[in-house]
C-alpha positions as CSV (number, residue, x, y, z in Angstrom):
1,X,-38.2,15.0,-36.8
2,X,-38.7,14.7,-40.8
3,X,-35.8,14.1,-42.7
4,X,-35.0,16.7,-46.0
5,X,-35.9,14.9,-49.0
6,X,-33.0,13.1,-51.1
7,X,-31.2,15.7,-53.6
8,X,-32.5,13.2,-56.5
9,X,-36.1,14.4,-55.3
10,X,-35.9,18.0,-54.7
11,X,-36.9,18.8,-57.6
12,X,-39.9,17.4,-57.4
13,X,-40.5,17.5,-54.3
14,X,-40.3,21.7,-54.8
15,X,-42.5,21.6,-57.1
16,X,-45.2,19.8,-55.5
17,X,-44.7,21.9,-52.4
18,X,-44.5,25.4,-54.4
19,X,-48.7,23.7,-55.7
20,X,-49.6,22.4,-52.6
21,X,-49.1,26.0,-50.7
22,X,-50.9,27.8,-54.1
23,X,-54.0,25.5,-53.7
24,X,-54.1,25.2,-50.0
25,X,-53.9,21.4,-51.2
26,X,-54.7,18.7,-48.0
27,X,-51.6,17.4,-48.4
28,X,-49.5,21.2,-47.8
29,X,-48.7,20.5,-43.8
30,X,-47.2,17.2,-43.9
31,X,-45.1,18.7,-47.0
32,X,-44.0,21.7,-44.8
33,X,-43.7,19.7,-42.3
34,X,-40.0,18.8,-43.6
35,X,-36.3,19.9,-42.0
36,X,-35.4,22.3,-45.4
37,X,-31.5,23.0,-44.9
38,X,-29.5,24.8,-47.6
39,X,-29.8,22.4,-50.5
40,X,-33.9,22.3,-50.4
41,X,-34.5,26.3,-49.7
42,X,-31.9,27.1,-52.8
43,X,-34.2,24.8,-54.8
44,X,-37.4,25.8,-53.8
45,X,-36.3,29.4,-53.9
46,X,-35.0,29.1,-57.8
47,X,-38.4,27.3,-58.7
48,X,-40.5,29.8,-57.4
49,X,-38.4,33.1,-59.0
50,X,-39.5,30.8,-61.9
51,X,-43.1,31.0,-61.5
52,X,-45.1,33.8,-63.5
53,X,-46.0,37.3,-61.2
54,X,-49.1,36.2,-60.7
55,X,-48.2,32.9,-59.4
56,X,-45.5,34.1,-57.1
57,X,-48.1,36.7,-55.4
58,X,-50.9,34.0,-55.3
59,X,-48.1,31.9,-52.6
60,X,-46.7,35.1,-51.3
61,X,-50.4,36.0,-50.1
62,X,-51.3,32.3,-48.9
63,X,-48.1,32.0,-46.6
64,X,-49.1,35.1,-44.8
65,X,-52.6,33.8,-44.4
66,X,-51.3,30.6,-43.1
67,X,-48.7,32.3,-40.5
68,X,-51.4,34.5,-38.8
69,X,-54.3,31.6,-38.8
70,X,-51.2,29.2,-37.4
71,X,-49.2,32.2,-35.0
72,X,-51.3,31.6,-32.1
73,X,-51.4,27.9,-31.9
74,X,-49.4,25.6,-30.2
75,X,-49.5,22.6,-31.6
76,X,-46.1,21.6,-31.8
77,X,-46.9,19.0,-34.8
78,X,-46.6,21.9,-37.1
79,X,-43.4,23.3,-35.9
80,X,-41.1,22.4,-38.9
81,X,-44.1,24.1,-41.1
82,X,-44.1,27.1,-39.6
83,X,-40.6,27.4,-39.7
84,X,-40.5,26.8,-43.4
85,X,-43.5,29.3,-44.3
86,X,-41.4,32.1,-42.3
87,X,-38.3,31.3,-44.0
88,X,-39.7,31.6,-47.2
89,X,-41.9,35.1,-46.8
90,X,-38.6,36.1,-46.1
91,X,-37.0,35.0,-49.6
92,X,-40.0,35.2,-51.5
93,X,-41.3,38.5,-50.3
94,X,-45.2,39.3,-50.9
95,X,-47.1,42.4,-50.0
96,X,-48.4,41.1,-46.9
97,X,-45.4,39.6,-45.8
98,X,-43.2,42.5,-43.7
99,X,-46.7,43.4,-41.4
100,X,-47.2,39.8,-40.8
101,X,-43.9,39.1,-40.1
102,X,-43.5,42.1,-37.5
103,X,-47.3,41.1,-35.9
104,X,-46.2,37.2,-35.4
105,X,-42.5,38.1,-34.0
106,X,-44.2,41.0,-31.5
107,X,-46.3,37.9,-29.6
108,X,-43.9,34.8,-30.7
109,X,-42.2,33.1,-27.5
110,X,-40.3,29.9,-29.1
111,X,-36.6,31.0,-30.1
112,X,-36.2,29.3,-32.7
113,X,-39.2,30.7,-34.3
114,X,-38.2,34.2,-33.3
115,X,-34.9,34.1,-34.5
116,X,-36.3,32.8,-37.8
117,X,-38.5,35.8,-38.1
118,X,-36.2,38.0,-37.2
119,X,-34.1,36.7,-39.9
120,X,-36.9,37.3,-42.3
121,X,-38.1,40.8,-41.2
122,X,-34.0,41.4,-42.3
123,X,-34.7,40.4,-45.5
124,X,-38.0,42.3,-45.6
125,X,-36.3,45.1,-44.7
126,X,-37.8,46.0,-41.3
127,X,-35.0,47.4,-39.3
128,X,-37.0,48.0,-36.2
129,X,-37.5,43.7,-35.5
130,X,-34.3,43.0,-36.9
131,X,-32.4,45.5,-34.5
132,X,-34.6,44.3,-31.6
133,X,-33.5,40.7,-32.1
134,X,-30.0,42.0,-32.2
135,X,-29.9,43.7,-29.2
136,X,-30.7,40.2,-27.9
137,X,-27.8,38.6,-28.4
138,X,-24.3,38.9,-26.4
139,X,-22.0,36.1,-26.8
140,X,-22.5,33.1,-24.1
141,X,-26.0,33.8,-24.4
142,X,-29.2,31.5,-25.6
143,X,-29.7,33.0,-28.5
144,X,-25.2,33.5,-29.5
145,X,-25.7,29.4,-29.2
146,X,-28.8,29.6,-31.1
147,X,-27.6,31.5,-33.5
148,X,-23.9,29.6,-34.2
149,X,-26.0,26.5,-33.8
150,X,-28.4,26.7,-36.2
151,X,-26.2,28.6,-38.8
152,X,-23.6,25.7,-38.8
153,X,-26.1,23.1,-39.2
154,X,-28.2,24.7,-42.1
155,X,-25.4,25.2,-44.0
156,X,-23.6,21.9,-43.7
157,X,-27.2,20.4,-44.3
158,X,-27.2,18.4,-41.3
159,X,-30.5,16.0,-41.6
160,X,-31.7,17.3,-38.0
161,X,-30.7,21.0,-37.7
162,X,-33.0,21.3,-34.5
163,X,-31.1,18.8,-32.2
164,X,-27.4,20.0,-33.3
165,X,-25.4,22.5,-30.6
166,X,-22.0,24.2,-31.4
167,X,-19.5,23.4,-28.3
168,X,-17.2,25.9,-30.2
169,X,-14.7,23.2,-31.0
170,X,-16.3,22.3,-34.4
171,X,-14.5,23.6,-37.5
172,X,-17.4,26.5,-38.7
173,X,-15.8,27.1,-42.1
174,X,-19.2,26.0,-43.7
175,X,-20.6,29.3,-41.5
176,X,-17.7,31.7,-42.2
177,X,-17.2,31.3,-45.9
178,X,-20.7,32.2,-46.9
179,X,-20.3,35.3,-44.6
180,X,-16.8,36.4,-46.0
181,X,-18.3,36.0,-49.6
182,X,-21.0,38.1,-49.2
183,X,-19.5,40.5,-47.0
184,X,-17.1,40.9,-50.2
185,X,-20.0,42.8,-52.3
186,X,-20.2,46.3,-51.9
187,X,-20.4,47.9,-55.2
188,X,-24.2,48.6,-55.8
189,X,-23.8,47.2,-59.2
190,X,-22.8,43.7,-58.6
191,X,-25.1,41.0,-58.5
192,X,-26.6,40.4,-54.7
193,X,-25.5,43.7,-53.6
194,X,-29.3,44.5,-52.0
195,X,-29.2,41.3,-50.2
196,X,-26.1,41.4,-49.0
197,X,-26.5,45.1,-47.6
198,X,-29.4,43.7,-45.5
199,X,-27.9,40.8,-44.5
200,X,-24.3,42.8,-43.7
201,X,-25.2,43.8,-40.0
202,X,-26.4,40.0,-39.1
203,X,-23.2,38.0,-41.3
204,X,-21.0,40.9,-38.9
205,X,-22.5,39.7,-35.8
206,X,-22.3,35.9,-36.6
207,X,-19.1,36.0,-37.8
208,X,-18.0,37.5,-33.9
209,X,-20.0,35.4,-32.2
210,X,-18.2,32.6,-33.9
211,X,-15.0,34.3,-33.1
212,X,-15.8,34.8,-29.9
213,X,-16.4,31.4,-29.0
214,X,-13.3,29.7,-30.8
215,X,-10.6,32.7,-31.8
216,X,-10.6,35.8,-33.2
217,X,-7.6,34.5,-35.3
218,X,-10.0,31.8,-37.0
219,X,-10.1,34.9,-39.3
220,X,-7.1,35.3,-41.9
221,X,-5.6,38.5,-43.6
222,X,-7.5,38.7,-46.5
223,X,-10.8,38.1,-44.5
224,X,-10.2,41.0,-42.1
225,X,-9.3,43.1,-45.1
226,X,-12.6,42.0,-46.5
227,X,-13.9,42.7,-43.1
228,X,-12.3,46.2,-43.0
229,X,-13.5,47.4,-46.7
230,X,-17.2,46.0,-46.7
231,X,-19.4,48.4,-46.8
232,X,-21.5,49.9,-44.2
233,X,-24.0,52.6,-45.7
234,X,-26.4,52.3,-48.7
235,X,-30.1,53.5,-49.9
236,X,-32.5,52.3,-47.8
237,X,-30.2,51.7,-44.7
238,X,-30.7,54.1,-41.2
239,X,-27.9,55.9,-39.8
240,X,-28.8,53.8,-36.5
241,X,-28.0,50.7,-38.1
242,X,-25.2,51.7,-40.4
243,X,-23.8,52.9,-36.8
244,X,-24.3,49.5,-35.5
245,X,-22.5,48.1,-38.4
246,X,-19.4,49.8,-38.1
247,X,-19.7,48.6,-34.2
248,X,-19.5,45.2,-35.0
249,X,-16.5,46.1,-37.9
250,X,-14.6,47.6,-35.1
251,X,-14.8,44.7,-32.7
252,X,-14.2,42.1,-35.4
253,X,-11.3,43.7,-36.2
254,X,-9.6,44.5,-32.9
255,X,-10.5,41.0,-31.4
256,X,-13.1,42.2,-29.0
């Protein structure tokens, strides 16, 4: 497995990837082809909100490209990269990106590639792949273990994200604090308030699943109040997934 780069090279190392993708450069696979965990995707993520309009669609159109010459494939050598190119049509966006996204997920059969692109189509706004993931996922489950695994590892930036597994002992405050904070942001005007609406049903869910397999009283006071007043309506949301929201309130907050 490929190690991140070192945080004194991230920067360039963004930059050269953010080119290499642009240009369809030779060199753009064995750049993707690198474990990007919290600290690279925030970097390569500010670099490219950086980046003229024109720039930003010319990479938006080229990772969709890539994804559906790639989705069929399976050659295994180019795993981390298409991880990477679904993570970041999800962040970056692109006019292209929701069909692609919802095309590749429909036929994908490797989990952690559908959970990623479920994760995406979230952010893309495409309720109807997101909602299908979530019905997926019960606690005790492959994809609960998929889900707590791989959200504890990216965001304590372990080097090899792909070969950690949660055995529920582990302290998963680097999961939880994330997920309070943005459940925390429910007045349209404050900054992230659009992400955090889309993200509000998943950060619900992971936050039980967590619960679930530990204790529902990893949660303090002031997190369940946070818990109890997040919003669970706004523009653009359905009523069948603002419904599912308040679901996963409810359980949260009466320990189920």
């Amino acid at each position: 497995m490929n190690q991140p780069p070192k945080q004194s090279d991230l920067d360039m190392y963004a930059e050269r990837l953010l080119n290499s993708i642009s240009t369809r450069s030779s060199n753009m696979f064995e750049l993707l082809n690198i474990v990007h965990t919290n600290n690279t995707t925030d970097i390569v993520k500010n670099l490219f909100d950086g980046l003229s309009e024109s720039q930003q669609q010319k990479i938006t159109e080229q990772l969709s490209n890539i994804l559906s010459e790639t989705s069929s494939s399976n050659d295994s050598s180019n795993f981390l990269a298409k991880e990477n190119i679904i993570y970041y049509m999800g962040r970056f966006g692109g006019q292209n990106s929701r069909a692609t996204i919802k095309k590749v997920y429909a036929e994908e059969t490797n989990d952690h590639h559908k959970f990623n692109l479920a994760f995406s189509a979230c952010l893309l706004g495409d309720e109807a792949v997101e909602l299908d993931f979530i019905s997926k996922v019960v606690p005790g489950n492959k994809w609960d273990q998929l889900l707590r695994s791989w959200t504890l590892a990216f965001f304590q930036n372990i080097d090899n994200p792909y070969d950690f597994i949660d055995d529920g002992t582990s302290d998963w405050s680097a999961a939880k604090n994330p997920r309070i904070k943005r459940l925390s942001i429910s007045d349209p005007k404050a900054k992230g308030y659009h992400k955090a609406m889309l993200f509000r049903l998943f950060d619900l869910t992971i936050l039980r699943l967590f619960c679930k397999s530990r204790s529902f009283n990893d949660l303090t006071p002031p997190e369940l109040k946070v818990i109890e007043q997040c919003a669970s309506t706004s523009p653009g949301i359905s009523i069948a997934k603002s419904e599912k929201i308040e679901h996963v309130k409810r359980q949260l907050l009466s320990g189920e």
